[in-house]
Residue frames as qw, qx, qy, qz and C-alpha x, y, z in Angstrom:
[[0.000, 0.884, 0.467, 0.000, 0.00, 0.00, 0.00],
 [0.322, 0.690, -0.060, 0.646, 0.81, 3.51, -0.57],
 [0.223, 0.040, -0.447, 0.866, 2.51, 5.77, 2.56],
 [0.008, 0.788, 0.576, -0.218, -0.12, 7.87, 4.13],
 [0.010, 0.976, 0.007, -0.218, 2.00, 10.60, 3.24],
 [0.735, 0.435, 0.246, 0.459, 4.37, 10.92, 0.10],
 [0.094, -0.786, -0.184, 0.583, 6.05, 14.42, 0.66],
 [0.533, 0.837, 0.065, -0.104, 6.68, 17.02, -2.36],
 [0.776, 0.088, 0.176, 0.600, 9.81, 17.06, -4.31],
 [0.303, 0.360, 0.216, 0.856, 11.11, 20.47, -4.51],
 [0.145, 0.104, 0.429, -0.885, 9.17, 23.26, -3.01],
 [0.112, 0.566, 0.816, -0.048, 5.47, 22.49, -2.54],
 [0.168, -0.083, -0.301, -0.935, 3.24, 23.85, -4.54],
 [0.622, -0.209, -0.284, -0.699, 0.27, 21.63, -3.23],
 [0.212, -0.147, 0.919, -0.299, -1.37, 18.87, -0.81],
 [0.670, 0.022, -0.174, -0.722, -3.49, 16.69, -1.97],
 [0.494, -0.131, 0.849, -0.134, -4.89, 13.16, -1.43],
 [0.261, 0.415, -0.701, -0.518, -5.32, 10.32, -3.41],
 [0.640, -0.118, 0.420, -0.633, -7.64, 8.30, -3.92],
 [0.035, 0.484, -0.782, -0.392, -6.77, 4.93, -4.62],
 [0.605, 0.278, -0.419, -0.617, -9.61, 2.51, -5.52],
 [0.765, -0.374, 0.516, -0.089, -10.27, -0.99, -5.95],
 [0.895, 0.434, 0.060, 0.083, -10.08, -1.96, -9.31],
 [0.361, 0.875, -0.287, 0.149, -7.00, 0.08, -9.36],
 [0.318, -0.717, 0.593, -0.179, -5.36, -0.79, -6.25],
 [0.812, -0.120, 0.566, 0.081, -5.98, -4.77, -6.65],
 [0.804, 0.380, 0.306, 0.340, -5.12, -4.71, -10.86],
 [0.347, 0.835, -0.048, 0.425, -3.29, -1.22, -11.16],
 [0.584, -0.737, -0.137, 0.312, -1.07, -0.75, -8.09],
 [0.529, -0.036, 0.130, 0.838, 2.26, 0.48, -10.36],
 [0.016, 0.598, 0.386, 0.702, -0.32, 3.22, -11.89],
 [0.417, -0.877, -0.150, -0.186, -1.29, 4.69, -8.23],
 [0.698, -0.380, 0.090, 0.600, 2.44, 4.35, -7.26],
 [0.313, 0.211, 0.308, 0.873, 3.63, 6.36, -10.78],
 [0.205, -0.823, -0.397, -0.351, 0.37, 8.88, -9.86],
 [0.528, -0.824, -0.162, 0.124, 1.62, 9.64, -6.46],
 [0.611, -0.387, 0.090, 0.685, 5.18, 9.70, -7.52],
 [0.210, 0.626, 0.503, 0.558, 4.21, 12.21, -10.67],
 [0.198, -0.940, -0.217, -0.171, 2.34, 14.52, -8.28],
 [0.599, -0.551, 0.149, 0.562, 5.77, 14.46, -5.74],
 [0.580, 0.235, 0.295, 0.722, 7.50, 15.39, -9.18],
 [0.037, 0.677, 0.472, 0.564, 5.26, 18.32, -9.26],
 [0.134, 0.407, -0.306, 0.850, 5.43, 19.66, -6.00],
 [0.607, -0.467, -0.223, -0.602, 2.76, 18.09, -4.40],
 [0.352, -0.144, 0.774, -0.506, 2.14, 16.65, -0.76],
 [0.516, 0.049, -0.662, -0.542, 0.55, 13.21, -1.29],
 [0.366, -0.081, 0.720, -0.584, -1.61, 11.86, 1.87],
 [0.558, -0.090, -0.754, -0.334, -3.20, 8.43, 1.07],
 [0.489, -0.375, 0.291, -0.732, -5.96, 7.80, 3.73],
 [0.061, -0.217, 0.927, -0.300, -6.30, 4.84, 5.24],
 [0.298, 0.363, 0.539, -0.700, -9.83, 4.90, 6.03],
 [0.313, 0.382, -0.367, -0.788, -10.65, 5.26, 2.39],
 [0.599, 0.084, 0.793, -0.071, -13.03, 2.77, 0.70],
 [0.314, 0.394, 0.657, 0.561, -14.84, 1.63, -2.98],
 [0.084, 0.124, 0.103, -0.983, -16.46, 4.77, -4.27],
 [0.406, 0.196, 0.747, -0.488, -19.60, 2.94, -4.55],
 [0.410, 0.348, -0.420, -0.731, -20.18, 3.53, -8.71],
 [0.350, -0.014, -0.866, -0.358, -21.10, -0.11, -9.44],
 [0.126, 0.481, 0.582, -0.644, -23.83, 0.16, -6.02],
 [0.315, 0.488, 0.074, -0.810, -25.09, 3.40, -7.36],
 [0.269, 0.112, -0.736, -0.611, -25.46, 1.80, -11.20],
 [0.316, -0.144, -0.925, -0.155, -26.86, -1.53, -10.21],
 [0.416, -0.615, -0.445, -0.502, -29.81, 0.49, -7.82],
 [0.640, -0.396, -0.505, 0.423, -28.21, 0.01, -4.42],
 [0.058, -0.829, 0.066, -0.552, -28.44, 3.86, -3.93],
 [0.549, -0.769, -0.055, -0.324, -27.80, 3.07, 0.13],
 [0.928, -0.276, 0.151, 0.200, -25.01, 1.27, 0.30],
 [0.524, 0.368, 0.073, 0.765, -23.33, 3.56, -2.36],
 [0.249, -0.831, -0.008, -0.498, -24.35, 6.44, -0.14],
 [0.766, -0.624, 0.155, -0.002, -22.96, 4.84, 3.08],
 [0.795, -0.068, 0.173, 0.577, -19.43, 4.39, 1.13],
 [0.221, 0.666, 0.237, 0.672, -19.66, 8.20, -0.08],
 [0.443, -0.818, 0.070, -0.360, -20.20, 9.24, 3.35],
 [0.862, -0.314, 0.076, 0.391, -17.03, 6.96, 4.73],
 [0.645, 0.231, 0.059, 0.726, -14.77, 8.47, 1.86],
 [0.055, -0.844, -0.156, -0.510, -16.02, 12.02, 2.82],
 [0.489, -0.836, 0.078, -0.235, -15.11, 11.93, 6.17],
 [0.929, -0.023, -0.018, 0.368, -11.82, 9.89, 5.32],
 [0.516, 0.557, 0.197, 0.620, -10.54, 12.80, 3.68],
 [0.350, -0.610, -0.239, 0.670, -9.42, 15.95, 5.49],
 [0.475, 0.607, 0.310, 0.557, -10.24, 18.00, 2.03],
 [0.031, 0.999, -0.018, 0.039, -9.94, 21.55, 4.33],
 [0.515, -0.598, 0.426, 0.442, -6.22, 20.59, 4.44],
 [0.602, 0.055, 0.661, 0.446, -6.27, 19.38, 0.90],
 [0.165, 0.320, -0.449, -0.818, -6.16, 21.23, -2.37],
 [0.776, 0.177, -0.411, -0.445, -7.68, 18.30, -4.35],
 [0.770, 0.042, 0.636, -0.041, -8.89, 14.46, -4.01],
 [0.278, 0.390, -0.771, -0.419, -6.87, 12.99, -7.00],
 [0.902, 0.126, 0.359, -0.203, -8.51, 10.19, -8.89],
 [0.057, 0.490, -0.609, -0.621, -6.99, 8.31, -11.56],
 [0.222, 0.296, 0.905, 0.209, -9.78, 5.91, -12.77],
 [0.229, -0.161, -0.339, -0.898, -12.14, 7.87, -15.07],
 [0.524, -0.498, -0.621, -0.303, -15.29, 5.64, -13.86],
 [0.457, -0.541, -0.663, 0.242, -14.76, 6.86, -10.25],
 [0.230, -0.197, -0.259, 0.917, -14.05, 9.99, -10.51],
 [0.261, -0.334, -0.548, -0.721, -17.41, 10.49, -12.32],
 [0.463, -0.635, -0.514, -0.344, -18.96, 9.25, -9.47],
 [0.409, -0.402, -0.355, 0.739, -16.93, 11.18, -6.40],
 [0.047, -0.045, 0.220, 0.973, -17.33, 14.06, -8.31],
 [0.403, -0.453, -0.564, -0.560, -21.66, 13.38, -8.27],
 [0.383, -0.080, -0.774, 0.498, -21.50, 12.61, -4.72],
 [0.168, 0.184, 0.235, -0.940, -23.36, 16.16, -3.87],
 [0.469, 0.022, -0.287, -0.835, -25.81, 15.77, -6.57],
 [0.527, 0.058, -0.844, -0.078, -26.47, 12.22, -5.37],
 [0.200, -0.261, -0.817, 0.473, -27.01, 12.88, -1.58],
 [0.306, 0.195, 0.311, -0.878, -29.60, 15.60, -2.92],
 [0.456, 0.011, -0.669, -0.587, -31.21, 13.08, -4.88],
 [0.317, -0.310, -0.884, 0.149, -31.53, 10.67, -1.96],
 [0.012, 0.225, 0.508, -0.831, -32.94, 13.56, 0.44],
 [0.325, 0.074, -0.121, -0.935, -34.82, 14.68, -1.97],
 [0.578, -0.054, -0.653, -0.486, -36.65, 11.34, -2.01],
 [0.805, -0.380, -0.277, -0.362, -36.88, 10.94, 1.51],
 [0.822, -0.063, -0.414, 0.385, -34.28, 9.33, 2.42],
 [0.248, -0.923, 0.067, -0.285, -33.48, 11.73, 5.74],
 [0.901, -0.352, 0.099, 0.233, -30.42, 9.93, 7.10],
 [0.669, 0.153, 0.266, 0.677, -28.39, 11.35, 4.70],
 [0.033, 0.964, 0.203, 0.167, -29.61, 14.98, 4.88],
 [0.493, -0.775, 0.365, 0.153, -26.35, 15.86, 7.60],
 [0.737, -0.081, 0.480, 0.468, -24.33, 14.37, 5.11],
 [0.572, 0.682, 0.238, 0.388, -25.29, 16.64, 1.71],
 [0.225, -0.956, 0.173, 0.072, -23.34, 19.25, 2.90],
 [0.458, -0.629, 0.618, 0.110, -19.90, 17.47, 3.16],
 [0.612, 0.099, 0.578, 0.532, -20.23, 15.29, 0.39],
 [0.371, 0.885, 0.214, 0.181, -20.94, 18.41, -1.93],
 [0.257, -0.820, 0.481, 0.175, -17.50, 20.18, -0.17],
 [0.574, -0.232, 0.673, 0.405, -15.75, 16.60, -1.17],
 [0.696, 0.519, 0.464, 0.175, -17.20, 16.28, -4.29],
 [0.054, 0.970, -0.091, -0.217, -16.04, 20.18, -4.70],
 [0.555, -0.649, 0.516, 0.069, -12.25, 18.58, -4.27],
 [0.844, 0.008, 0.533, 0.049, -12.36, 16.39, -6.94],
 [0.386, 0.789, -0.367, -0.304, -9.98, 16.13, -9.88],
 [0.873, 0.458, 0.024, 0.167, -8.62, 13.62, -12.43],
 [0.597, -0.438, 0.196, 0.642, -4.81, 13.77, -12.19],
 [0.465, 0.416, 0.368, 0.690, -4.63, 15.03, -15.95],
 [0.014, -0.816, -0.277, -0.507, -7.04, 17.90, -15.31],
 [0.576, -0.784, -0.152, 0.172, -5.45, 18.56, -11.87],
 [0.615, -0.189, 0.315, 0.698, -1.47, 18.49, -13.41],
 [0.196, 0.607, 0.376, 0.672, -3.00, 20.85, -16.79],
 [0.200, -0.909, -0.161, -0.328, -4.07, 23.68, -14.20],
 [0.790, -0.480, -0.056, 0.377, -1.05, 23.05, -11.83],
 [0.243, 0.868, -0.409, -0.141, 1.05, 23.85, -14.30],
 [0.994, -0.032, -0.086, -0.050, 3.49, 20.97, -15.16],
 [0.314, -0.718, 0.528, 0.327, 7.42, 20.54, -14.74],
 [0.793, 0.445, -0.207, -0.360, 8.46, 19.01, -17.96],
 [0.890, -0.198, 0.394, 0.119, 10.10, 15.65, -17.83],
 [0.159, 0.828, -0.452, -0.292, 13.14, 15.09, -19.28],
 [0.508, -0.196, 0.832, 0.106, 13.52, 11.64, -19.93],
 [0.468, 0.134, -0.586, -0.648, 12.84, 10.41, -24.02],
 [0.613, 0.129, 0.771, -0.114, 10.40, 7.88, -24.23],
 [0.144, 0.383, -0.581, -0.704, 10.63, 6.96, -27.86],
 [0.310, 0.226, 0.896, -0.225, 7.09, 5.36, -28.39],
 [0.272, -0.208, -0.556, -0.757, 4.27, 5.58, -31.15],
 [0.038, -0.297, -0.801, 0.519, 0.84, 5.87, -29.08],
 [0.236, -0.592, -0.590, -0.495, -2.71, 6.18, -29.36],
 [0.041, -0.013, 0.641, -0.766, -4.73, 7.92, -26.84],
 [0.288, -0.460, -0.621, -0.565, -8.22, 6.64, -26.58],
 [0.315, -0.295, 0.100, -0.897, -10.65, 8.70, -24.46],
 [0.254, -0.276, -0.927, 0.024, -12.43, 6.67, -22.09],
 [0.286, -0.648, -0.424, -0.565, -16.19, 7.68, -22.22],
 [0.463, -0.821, -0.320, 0.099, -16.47, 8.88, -17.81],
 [0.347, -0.453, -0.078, 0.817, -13.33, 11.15, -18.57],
 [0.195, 0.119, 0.507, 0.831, -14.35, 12.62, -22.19],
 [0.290, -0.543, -0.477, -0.627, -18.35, 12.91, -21.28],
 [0.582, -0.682, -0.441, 0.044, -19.36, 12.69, -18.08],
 [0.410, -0.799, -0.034, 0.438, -16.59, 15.00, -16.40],
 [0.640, 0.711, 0.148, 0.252, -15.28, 16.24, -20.08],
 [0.410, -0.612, 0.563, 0.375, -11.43, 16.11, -19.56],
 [0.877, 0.357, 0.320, 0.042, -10.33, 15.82, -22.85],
 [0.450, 0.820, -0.241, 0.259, -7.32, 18.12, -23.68],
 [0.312, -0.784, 0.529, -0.094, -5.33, 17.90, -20.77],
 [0.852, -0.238, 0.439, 0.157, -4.13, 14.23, -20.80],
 [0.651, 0.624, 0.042, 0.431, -2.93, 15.00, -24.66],
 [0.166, 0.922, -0.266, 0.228, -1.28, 18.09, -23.41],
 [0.842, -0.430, 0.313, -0.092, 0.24, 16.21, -20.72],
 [0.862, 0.069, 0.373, 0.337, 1.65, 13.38, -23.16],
 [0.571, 0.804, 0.097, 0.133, 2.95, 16.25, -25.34],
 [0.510, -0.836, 0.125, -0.159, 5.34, 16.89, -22.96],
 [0.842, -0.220, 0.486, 0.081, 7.11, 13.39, -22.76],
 [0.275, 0.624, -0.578, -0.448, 10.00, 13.93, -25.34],
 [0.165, -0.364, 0.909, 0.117, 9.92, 11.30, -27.97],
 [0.376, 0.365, 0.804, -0.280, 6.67, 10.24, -27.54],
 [0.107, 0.147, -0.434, -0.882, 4.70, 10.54, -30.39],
 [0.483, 0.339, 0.596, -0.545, 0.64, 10.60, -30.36],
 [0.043, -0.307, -0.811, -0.497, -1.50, 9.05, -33.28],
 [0.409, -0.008, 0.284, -0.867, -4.74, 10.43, -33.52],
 [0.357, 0.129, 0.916, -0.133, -7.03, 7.38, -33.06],
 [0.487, -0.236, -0.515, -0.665, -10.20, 6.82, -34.98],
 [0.689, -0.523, -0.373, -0.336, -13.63, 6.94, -33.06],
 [0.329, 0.255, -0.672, 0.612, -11.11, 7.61, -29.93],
 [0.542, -0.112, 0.414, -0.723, -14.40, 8.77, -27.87],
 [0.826, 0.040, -0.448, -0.341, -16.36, 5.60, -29.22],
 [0.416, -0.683, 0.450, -0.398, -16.55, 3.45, -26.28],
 [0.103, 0.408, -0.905, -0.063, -14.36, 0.17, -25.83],
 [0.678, -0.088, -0.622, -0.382, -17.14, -1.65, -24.33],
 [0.352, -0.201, -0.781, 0.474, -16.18, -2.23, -20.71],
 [0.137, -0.246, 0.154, -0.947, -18.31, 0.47, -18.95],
 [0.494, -0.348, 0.497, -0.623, -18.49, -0.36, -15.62],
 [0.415, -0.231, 0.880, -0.004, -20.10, -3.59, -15.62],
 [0.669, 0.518, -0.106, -0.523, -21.61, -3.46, -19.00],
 [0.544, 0.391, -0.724, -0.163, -19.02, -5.85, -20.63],
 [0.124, 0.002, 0.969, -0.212, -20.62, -8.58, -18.04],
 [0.479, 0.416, 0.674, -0.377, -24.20, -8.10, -18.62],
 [0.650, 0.691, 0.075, -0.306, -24.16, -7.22, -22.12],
 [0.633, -0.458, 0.530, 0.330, -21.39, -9.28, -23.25],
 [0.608, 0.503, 0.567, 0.237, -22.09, -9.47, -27.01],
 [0.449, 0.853, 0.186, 0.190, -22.15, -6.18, -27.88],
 [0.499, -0.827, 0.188, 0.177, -19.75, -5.45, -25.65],
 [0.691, -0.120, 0.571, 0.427, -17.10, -7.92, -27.70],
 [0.422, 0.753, 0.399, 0.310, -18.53, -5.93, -30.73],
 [0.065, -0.990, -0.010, -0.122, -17.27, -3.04, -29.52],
 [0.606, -0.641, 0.455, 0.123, -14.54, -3.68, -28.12],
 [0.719, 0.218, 0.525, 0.399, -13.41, -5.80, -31.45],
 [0.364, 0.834, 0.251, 0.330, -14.23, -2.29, -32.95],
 [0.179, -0.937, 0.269, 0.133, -11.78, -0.33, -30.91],
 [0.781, -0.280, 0.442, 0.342, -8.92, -3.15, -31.59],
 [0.597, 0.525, 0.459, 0.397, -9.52, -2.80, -35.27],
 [0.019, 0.990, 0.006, 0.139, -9.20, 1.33, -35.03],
 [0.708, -0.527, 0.378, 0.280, -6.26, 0.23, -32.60],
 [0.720, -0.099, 0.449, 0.519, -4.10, -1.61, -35.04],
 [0.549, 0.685, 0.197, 0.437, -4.84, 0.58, -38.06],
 [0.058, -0.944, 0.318, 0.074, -2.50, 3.47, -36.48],
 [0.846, 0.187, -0.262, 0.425, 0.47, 0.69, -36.15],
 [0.280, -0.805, 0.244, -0.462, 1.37, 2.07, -32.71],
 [0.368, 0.343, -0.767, 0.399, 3.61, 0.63, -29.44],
 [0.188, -0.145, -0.713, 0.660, 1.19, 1.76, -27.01],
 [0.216, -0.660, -0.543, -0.472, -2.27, 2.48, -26.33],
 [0.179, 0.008, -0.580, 0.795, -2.56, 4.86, -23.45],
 [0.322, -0.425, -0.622, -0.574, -5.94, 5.75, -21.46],
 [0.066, -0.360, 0.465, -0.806, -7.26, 7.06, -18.06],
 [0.789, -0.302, 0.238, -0.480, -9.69, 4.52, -16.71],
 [0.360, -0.338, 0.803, -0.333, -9.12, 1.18, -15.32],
 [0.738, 0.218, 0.599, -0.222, -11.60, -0.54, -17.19],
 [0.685, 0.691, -0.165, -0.165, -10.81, 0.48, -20.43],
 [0.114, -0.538, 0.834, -0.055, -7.06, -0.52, -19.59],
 [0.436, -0.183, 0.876, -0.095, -8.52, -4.19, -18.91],
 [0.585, 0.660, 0.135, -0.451, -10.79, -3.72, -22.05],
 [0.556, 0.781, -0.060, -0.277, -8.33, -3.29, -24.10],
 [0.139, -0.524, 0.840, -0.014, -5.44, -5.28, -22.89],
 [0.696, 0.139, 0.649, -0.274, -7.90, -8.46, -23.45],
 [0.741, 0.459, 0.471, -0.134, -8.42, -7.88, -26.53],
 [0.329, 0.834, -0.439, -0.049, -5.28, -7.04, -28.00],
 [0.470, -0.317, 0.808, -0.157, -4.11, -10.48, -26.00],
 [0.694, 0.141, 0.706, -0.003, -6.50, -12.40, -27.99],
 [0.654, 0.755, -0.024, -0.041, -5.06, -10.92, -31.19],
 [0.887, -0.228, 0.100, 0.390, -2.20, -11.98, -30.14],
 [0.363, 0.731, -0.114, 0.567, -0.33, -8.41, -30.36],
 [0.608, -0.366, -0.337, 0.618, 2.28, -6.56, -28.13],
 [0.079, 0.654, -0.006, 0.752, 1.23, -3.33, -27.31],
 [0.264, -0.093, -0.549, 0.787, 1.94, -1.74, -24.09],
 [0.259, -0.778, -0.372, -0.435, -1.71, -0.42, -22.93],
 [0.496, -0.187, -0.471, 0.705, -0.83, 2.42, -20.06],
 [0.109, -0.816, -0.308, 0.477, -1.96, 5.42, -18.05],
 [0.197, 0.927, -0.161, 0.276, -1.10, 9.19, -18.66],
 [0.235, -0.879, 0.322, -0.261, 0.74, 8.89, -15.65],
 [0.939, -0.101, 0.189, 0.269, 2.45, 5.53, -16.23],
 [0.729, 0.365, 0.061, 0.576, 4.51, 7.36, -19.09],
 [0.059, -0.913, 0.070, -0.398, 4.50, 10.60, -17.59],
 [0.663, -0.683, 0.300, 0.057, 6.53, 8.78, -14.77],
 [0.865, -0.150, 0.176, 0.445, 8.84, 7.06, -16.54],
 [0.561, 0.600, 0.040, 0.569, 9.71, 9.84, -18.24],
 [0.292, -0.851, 0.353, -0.256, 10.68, 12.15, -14.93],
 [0.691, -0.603, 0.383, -0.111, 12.67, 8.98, -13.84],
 [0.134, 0.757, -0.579, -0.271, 14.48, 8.40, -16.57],
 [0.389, 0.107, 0.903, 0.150, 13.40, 4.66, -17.45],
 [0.255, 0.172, -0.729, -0.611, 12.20, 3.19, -20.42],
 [0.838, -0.057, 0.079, -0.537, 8.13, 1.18, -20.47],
 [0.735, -0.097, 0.667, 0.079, 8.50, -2.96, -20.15],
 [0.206, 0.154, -0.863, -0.435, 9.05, -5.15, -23.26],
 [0.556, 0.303, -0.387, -0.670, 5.95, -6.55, -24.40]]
């Protein structure tokens, strides 16, 4: 697990905390490590709560409104957010829903649901807090890395950062950064891969349809690396470049954004 507290490299320019997930933490732990060490690069205090839990998006989807409310009201009160600049996310599907949190605990009130009334208040402050690493680093102001990462790379847009909380320039600007690197512009990059959330379990068909359609968009750039800010799309698309039996490196913003401040090179394939 991460430190509770990462300090800033260089003079601090910010504190913030991080929120690290589950999908992420159990299948993405290097990507919340290279997040936290990114922000250090940047100047940030990084304070990983303990206390922290799921943000409650696949609840809230699947109707459990109360149980994703009772994990919205844990992470709220995990968080010290009047110490904190921003709650970093780096999965696109949860920061959609931290970032609803407010609009969510006036949905429940508004329907009654009075238990949660003493709560809209504080999760509307947390929700206030919230920020995607891309869209948090693009307003920071970045330090440019200096390491080459000599890589052809797609960047496809996964559909809870591009619509739902419409971050779409910064992660490009980001990667623009990362000498060497060189971005393809995808076809149908917003066109969604097919995981979303747990769509690519209950609607498995079209899902594979889709998801066959990003591969196919995929290969026609002839690229090293597919890069992308959510967690599902990551396991989307790493599946199904597996069972086409290609080697492409499928990674964060902030996978390559680290290696380039630290002066390493992505795995082999």
């Amino acid at each position: 697990p991460l430190p509770k507290l990462l300090p800033a490299i260089g003079p601090r320019r910010a504190r913030v905390g991080l929120f690290a997930g589950c999908v992420a933490q159990a299948m993405f732990p290097q990507t919340n490590w290279a997040t936290a060490r990114v922000l250090q690069a940047n100047g940030c205090d990084v304070v990983t709560p303990r206390t922290q839990t799921c943000c409650g998006a696949i609840h809230y989807h699947n109707g459990a409104a109360a149980p994703a409310l009772d994990l919205a009201a844990t992470n709220a009160s995990a968080f010290n957010f009047d110490e904190l600049d921003a709650v970093i996310i780096n999965v696109a599907g949860c920061g959609s829903m931290l970032k609803d949190y407010g609009h969510i605990a006036h949905e429940a009130a508004d329907n009654g649901n009075h238990a949660v009334e003493k709560n809209v208040l504080a999760l509307e402050r947390f929700a206030s807090k919230v920020r995607d690493v891309s869209e948090f680093l693009a307003a920071l102001g970045p330090i440019r890395p200096q390491g080459e990462i000599k890589l052809r790379a797609v960047y496809h847009d996964a559909c809870h950062l591009v619509h739902a909380q419409k971050v779409r320039d910064q992660p490009r600007e980001l990667l623009g950064l990362v000498p060497g690197l060189t971005l393809i512009p995808l076809p149908e990059s917003e066109v969604c891969c097919g995981a979303a959330g747990s769509y690519n379990l209950m609607e498995p068909e079209m899902s594979d349809r889709l998801s066959e359609r990003k591969l196919q968009n995929i290969l026609s750039c002839n690229v090293d690396a597919v890069i992308t800010g959510n967690a599902g799309c990551s396991l989307q698309i790493q599946a199904a470049i597996r069972r086409a039996g290609k080697k492409i490196w499928v990674a964060h913003p902030v996978d390559v954004l680290d290696l380039a401040y630290r002066g390493e090179q992505p795995p082999r394939i």
